[in-house]
Each structure stands twice: as structure tokens, then as C-alpha cells.
C-alpha positions in Angstrom: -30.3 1.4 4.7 -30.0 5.4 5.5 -26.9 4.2 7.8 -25.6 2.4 5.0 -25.8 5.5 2.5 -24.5 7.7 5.7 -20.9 5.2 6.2 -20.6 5.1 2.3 -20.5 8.6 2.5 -18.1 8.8 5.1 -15.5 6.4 3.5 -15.8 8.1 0.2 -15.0 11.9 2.1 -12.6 9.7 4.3 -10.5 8.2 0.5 -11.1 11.8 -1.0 -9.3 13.5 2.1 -6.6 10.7 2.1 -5.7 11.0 -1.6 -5.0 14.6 -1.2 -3.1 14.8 1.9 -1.4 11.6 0.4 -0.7 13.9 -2.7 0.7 17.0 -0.2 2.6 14.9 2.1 4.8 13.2 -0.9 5.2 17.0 -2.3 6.8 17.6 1.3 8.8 15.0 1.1 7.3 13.7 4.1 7.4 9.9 3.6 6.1 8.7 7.1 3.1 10.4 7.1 3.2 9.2 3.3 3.2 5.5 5.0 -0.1 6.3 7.3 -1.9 8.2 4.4 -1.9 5.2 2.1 -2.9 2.8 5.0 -6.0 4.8 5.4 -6.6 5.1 2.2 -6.6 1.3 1.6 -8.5 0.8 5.3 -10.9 3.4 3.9 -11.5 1.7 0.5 -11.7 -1.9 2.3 -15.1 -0.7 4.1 -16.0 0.7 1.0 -16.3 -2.2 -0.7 -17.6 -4.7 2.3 -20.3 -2.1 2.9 -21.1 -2.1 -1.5 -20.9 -6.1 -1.0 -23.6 -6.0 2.0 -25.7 -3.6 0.7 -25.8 -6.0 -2.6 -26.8 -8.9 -0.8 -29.4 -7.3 1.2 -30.8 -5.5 -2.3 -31.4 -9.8 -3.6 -32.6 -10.8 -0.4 -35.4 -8.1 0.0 -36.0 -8.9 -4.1 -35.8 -12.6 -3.6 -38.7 -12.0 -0.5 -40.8 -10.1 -2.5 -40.6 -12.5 -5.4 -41.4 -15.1 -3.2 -44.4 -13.3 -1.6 -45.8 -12.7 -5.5 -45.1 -16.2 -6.4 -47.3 -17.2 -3.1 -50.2 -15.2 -3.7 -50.6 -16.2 -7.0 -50.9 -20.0 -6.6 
């Protein structure tokens, strides 16, 4: 879970980073590195949100274990 928290950190620095060089490279006129920029940005927010969706399911499955291991003890 703490390496979970550690890579959502990470993608979050990693989209923050983007957007603002994303922001100084279309100031500069500078439309290639404009191109990468958004590509990571979109790479960035991709893992985001498969790392949010994992995270999710294991939340229900530890929940759905321990209801199960409460609903066994008590019958």
C-alpha cells in the first residue's frame, strides 16, 4: 500500500511538472516539445487513474475479507 501512495505521488509531481512546462513551452512557441509534454501528461494521468482503480479494488477486497471473517465467527 505505502508503494501505492509513493507512485500516486509520483504521477501527481510527474502531471504537475508537465502542465507547467506544457504551459512554458507553448509561451515559446515551441510546439514539438508542446507534442511530448501533452503525451506525458496524458501517460502520466493514465497511471494515475489504473493505480486509483487498483487501489479501489484492493480497499473492497480486504473489506469484503474482513466482512467475511465477522460473518464466520459469528455463526
Amino acid at each position: 500500500m505505502k508503494k501505492n501512495i509513493a507512485l500516486n505521488v509520483f504521477y501527481t509531481l510527474g502531471i504537475v511538472v508537465s502542465v507547467i512546462a506544457l504551459k512554458w513551452a507553448y509561451q515559446a512557441h515551441n510546439f514539438p516539445v508542446v507534442g511530448v509534454l501533452v503525451a506525458t501528461t496524458i501517460f502520466f494521468l493514465y497511471l494515475k487513474i489504473k493505480i486509483v482503480k487498483d487501489v479501489r479494488s484492493s480497499i473492497q477486497e480486504k473489506e469484503k475479507s474482513i466482512n467475511d471473517a465477522a460473518k464466520d465467527q459469528t455463526n
